[in-house]
C-alpha positions in Angstrom: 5.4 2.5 -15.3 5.2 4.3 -12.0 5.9 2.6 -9.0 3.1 2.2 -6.4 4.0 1.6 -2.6 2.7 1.8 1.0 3.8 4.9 3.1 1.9 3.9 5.8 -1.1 2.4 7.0 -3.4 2.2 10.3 -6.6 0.9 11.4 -8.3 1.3 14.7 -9.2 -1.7 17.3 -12.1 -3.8 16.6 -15.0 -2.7 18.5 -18.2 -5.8 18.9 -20.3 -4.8 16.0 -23.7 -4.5 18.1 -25.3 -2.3 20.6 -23.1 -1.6 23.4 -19.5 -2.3 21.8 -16.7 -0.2 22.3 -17.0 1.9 19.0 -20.8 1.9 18.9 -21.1 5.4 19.9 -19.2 6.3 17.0 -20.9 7.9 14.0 -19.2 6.0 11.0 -18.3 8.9 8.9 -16.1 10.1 12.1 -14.7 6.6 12.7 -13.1 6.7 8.9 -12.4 10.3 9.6 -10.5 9.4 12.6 -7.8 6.6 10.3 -7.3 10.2 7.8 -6.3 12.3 10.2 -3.9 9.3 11.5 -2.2 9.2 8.2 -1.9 13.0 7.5 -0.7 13.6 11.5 2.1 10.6 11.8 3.2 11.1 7.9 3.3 15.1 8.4 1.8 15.6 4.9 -0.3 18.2 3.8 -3.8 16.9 2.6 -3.7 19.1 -0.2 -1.3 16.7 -1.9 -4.2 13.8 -1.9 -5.2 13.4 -5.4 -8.0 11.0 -4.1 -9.5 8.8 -1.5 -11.1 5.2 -2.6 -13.4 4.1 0.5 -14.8 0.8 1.1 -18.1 0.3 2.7 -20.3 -2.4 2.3 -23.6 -1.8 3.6 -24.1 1.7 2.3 -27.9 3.0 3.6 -28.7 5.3 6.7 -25.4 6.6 8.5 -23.5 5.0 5.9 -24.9 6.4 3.0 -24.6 9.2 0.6 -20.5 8.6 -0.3 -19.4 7.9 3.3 -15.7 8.3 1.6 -16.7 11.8 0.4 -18.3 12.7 4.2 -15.6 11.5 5.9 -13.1 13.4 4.0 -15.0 17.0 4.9 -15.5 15.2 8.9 -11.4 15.5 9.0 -11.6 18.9 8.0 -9.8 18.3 5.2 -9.9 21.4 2.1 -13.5 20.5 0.3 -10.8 20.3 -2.7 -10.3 16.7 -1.5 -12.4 14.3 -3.4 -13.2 10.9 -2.5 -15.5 8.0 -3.7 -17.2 5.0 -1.6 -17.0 1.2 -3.3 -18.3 -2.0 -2.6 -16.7 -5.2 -3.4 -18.5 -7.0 -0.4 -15.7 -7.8 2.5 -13.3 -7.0 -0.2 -14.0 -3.3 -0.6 -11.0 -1.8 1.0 -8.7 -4.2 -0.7 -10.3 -3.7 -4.1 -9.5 0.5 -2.8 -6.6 -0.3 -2.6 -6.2 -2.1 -5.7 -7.5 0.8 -7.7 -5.3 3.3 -5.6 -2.4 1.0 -6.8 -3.2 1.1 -10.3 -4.1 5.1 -10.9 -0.7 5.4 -9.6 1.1 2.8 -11.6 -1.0 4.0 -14.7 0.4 7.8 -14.3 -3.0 9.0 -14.0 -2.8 10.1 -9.8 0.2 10.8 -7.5 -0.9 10.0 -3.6 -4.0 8.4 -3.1 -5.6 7.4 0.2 -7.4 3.6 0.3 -9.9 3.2 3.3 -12.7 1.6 4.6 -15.3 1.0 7.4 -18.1 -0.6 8.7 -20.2 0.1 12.0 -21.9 -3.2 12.1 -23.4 -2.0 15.3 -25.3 1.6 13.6 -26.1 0.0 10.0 -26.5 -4.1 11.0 -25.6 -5.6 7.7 -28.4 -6.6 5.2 -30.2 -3.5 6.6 -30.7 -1.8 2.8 -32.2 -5.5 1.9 -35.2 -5.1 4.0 -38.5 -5.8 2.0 -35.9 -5.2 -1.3 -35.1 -8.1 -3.8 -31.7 -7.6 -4.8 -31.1 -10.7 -7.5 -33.9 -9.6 -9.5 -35.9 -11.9 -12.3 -32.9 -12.8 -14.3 -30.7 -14.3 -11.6 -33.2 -16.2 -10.4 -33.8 -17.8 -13.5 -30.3 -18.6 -13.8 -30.2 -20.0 -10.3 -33.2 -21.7 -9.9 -32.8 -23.3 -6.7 -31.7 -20.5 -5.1 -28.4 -19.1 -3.7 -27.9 -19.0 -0.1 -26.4 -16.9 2.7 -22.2 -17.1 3.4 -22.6 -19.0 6.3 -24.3 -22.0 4.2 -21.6 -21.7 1.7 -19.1 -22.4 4.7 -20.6 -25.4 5.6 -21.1 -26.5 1.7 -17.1 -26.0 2.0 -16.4 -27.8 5.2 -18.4 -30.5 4.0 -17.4 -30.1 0.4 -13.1 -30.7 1.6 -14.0 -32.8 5.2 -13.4 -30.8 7.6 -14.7 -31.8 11.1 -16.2 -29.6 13.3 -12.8 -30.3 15.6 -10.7 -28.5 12.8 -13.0 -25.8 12.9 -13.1 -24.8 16.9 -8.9 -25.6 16.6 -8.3 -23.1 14.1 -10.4 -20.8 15.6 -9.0 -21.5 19.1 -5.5 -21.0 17.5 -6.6 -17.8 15.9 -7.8 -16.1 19.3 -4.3 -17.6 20.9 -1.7 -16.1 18.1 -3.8 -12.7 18.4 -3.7 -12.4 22.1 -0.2 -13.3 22.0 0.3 -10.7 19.4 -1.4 -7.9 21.5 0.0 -9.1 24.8 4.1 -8.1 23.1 3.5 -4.7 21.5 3.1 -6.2 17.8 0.0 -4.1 16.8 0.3 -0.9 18.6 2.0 0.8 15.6 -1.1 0.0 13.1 -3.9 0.8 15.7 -5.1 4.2 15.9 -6.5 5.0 19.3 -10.3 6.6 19.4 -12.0 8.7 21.8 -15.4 7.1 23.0 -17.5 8.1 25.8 -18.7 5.8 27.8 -22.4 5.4 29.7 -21.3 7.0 33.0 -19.9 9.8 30.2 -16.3 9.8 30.9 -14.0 9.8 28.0 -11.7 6.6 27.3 -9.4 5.8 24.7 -10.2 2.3 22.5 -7.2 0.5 21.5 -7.6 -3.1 22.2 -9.2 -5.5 20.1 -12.7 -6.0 21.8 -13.3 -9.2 19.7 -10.6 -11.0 21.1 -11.4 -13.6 23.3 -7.8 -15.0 25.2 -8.1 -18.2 26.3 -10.6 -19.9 24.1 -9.8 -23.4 23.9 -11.0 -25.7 21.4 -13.4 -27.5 24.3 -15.2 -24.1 25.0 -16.3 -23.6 21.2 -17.7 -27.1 20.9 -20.0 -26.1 23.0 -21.3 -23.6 21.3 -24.4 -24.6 18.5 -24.5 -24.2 14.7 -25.9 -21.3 13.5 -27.5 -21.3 10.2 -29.5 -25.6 10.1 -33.0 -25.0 9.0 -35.0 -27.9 8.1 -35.5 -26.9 4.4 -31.9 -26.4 4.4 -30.7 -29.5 5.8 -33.5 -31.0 3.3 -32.1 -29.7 0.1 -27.7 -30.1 1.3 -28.3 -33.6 3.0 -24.3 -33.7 2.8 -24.0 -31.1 5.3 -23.3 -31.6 8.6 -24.3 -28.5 10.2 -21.0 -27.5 12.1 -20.7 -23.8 11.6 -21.4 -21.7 14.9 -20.4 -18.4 16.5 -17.1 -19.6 17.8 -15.7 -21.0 14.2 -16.7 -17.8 12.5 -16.0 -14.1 12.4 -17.9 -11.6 14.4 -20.0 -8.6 13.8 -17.7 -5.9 14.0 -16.8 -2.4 14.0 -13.9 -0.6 13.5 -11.6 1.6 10.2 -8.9 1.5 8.2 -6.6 3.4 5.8 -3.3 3.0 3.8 -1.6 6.2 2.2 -0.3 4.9 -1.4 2.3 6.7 -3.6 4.2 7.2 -6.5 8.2 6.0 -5.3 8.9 9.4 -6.8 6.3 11.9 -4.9 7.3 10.0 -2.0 10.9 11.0 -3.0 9.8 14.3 -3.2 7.5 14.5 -0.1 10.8 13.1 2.1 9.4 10.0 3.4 9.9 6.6 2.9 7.9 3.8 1.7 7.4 0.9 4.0 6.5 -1.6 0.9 5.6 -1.6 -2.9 2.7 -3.4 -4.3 4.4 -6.3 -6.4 1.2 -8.0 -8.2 -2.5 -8.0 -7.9 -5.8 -9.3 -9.2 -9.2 -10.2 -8.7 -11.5 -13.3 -10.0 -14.5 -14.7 -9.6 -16.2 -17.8 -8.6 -19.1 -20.2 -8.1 -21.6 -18.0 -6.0 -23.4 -20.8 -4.3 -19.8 -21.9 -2.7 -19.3 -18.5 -3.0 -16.5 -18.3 -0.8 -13.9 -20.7 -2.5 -12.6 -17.9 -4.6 -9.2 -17.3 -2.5 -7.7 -20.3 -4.0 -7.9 -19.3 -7.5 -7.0 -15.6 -7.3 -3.6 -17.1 -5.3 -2.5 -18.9 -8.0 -3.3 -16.1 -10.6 -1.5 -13.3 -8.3 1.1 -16.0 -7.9 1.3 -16.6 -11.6 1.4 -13.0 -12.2 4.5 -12.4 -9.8 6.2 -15.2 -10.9 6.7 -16.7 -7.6 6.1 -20.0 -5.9 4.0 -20.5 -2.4 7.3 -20.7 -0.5 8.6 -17.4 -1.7 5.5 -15.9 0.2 6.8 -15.1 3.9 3.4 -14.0 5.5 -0.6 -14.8 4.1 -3.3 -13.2 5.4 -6.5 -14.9 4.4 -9.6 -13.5 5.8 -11.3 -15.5 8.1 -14.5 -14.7 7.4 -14.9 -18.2 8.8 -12.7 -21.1 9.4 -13.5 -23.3 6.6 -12.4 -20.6 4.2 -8.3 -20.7 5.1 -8.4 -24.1 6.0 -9.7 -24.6 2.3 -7.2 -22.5 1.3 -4.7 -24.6 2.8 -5.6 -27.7 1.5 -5.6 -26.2 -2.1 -2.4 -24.4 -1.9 -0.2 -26.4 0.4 1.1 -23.7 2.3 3.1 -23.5 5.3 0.6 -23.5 8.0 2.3 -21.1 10.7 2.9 -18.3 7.2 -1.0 -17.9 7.3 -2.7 -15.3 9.9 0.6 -15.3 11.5 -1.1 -12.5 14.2 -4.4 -14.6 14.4 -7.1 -13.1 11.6 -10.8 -12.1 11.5 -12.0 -15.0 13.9 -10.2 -13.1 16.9 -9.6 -9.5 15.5 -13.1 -9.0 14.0 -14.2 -8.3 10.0 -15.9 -4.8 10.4 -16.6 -5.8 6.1 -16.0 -2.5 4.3 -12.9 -2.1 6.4 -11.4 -5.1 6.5 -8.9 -5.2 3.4 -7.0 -2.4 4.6 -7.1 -3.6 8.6 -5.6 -6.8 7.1 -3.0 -4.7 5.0 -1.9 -2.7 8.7 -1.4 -6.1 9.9 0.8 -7.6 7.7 3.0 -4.9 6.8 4.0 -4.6 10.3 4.6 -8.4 11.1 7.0 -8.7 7.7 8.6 -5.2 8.8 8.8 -6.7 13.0 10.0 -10.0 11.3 12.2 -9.5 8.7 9.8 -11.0 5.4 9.9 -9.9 2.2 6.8 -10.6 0.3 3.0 -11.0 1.7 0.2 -12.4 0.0 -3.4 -11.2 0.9 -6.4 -12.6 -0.2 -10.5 -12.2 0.9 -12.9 -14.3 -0.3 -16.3 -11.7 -1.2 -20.4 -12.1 -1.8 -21.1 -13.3 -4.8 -17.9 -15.2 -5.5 -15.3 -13.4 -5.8 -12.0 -12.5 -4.5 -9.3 -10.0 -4.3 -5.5 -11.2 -4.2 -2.2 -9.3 -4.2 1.3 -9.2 -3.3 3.4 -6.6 -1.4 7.2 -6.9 -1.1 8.9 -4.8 1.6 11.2 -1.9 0.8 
């Protein structure tokens, strides 16, 4: 079999998903076009030598519509030879791109293959293409009678569900914005972050390279404050076990921002002259109870583990998406990790989940803290709508 690995990878800085944020001004088929032209411009590669591009993008209507891979590819000015095609494995889409990048290579069938994603959560607010549209359809509904419900009810079925207090919650979040801030304050993600061009209101032209999401100095005491954000009375009626602790502050924010990783054969890499950062080791994918619908991390870690054949403590770095806090902590008290392995740079609470983009952000991110730190392997894992959830392993080279 071939052998797949990471040339490079990039992502820009998280912009507030919402009217007014730092990238809102940004079309999103120029936003992915911007993390292309990275790769192509700091690898020194033709583009004539990309076989394909795999986007993920989750809420694909309006500016994100029509293959926003395949758009995105012409924005860069890339030859039309270039194909490209747009997926959707909710807030796993990117990662499942990459996934599939990975395994066209390893299966012989491509050579150098581009895995990408975005998500301008300001220009397409997610659950826009569900307006006045049923998306279940008669036959789910009959298998779920009582109804599924949105991810942020499943994160408090799971806090309540392992016990978490609404403490544990605003700590790990608080910790979260602290190890990111930290993180940007020494250097450690200017070589992932691609900076973009915006234009401001007064219509001067900056360059966004900083985090927006990132809030330094949150303390645990300013998100207790804050109040939860999805109770309702028919809700709390039909999950009397909850206790209604999920809020802005314990979960990730709307976001916008891109992503891309350039994946190769070892040998056209060879050929090409440059040298892989890491290999992909092991991956998989699995799904899960959809009410919870965000447990499925857990399993697919012990699967990808399984696969490897490696142990929790071989893993030197996790990233686990924080899609909200009760999702890692969960993941935690399933796989007894080493707490201080997992989000090592702070995750999505601080740094933002722009959805579609967010598998390869996370990949940026933690092949440059095992490269700045000396680890070997790194485990990702997102949990997705629906119940599901991407895993794999990476080992540095």
């Amino acid at each position: 079999m071939n052998e797949a690995v990471i040339v490079d990878v990039v992502r820009t800085a998280s912009g507030r998903g919402k009217p007014g944020g730092a990238l809102s001004g940004v079309h999103p088929v120029d936003l992915l076009s911007e993390v292309l032209q990275a790769l192509v411009e700091r690898n020194g590669i033709d583009p004539l030598v990309i076989d394909d591009v795999f986007a993920g993008c989750v809420s694909q209507a309006g500016e994100q519509s029509l293959n926003i891979g395949r758009n995105a590819v012409l924005a860069a000015g890339w030859p039309e030879q270039i194909p490209a095609t747009s997926m959707d494995r909710q807030c796993g889409s990117s990662q499942q791109a990459s996934h599939f990048a990975a395994q066209s290579i390893v299966a012989g069938a491509q050579d150098v293959v581009i895995a990408c994603g975005v998500e301008s959560m300001s220009r397409v607010p997610m659950g826009m293409a569900l307006i006045g549209r049923d998306p279940l359809g008669p036959r789910m509904a009959a298998r779920y009678p009582e109804g599924l419900v949105n991810q942020g009810v499943s994160a408090e079925l799971i806090a309540a569900k392992w016990g978490f207090s609404r403490a544990q919650l605003d700590d790990f979040s608080a910790q979260s914005h602290e190890r990111a801030a930290l993180a940007a304050a020494s250097g450690a993600f200017d070589n992932e972050i691609v900076p973009v061009a915006v234009t401001t209101a007064d219509g001067s032209v900056v360059e966004h390279r900083l985090d927006e999401t990132v809030r330094a100095g949150t303390t645990p005491e300013g998100l207790g404050g804050l109040k939860p954000s999805f109770a309702t009375e028919e809700l709390a009626a039909r999950f009397p076990q909850i206790t209604w602790q999920v809020t802005p502050g314990n979960s990730s924010p709307l976001t916008d921002g891109a992503s891309a990783a350039l994946i190769m054969s070892a040998e056209r890499a060879r050929q090409l002259g440059l040298k892989p950062r890491a290999r992909f080791h092991s991956f998989t994918v699995v799904g899960d109870d959809p009410l919870y619908m965000l447990t499925a991390p857990a399993p697919a870690t012990r699967k990808v583990l399984a696969r490897a054949g490696l142990s929790i403590n071989d893993i030197d770095a996790f990233e686990v998406n924080e899609a909200f806090a009760s999702v890692p902590l969960m993941w935690l008290a399933e796989l007894g990790a080493t707490p201080d392995r997992l989000n090592p740079r702070g995750g999505a609470i601080a740094l933002g989940h722009p959805l579609g983009a967010s598998g390869t952000k996370l990949l940026a991110t933690m092949v440059n803290h095992l490269e700045q730190t000396g680890g070997r392997y790194g485990l990702q894992t997102m949990c997705e709508g629906g119940g599901m959830a991407n895993a794999m392993i990476i080992e540095m080279l």
